[in-house]
N, C-alpha and C positions, 0 to 999 in steps of 0.2 A: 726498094719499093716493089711490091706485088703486081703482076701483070695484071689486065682485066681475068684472062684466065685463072692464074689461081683465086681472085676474089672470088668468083663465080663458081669454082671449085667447091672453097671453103662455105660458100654461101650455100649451095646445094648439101654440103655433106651436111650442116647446121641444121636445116630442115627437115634433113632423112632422120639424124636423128632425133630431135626431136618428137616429130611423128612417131617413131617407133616408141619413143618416153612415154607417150601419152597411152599407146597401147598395153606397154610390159609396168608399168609403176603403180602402186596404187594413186588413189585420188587424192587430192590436196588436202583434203577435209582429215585423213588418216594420215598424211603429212604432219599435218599438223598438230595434232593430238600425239603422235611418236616420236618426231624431232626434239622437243624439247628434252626427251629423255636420255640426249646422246652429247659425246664432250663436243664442243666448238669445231676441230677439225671436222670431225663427221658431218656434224649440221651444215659445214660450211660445204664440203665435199655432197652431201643429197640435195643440197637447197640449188648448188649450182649444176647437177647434171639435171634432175627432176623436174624444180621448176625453172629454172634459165633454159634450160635445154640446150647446154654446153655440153662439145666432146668430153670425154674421160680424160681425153691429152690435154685439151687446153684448159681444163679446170684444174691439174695436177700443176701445169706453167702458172699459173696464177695466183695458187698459194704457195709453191716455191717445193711442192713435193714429188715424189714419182708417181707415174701412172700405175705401178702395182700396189703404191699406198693407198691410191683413191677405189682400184677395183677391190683391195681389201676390204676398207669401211664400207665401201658402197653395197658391198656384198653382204656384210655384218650387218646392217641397217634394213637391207633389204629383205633378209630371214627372220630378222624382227621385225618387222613392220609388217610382211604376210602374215605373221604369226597373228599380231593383232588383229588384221582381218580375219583373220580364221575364226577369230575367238566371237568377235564382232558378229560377224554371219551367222553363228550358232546361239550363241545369244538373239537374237533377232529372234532367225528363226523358231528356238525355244517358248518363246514370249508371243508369237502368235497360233501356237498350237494349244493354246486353254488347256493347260495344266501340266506336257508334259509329249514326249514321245511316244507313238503306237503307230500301232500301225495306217492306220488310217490319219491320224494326228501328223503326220512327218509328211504326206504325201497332201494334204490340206495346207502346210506352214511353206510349202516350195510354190505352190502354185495359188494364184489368185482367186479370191471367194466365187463360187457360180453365181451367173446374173439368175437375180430370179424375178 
């Protein structure tokens, strides 16, 4: 049985990372639009560090694999899935510059319309 200390331990590190998840990961909405793209292990390994907000260690306990399997895919997933945003962002971007890049066009699609 776990002392109150280590609960509170493992409760605190749970948090930390977490919060750090929310900061380094993208958003769920790009979660979820690029998860389906990947085999079962993966999804299983992103869904549980991303959105559960589980250690790398104990998502690896969990499906029975090592911790350098999950920083593998998680790191595979996570280079595609930036990638996505990347694409995502420029597309965007693209689409509110009417017609196209310039110079003044690139620097209008980053920053918001002037009040007039």
């Amino acid at each position: 049985m776990r002392s109150p200390h280590d609960v509170a331990s493992l409760d605190l590190r749970r948090a930390r990372h977490a919060a750090a998840a929310r900061d380094a990961y993208p958003d769920r909405a790009l979660l979820e639009t690029v998860l389906p793209r990947f085999d079962a292990a993966t999804q299983a390994i992103a869904g549980g560090v991303i959105v559960e907000g589980k250690a790398q260690d104990e998502v690896a306990a969990d499906l029975g694999v090592t911790r350098r399997t999950v920083q593998s895919k998680l790191g595979q997933f996570l280079a595609i899935a930036r990638w996505h945003l990347a694409v995502a962002t420029a597309a965007a971007a693209l689409a509110g510059c009417a017609g196209g890049p310039s110079a003044t066009g690139t620097a209008a699609a980053a920053s918001p319309p002037a009040a007039s």
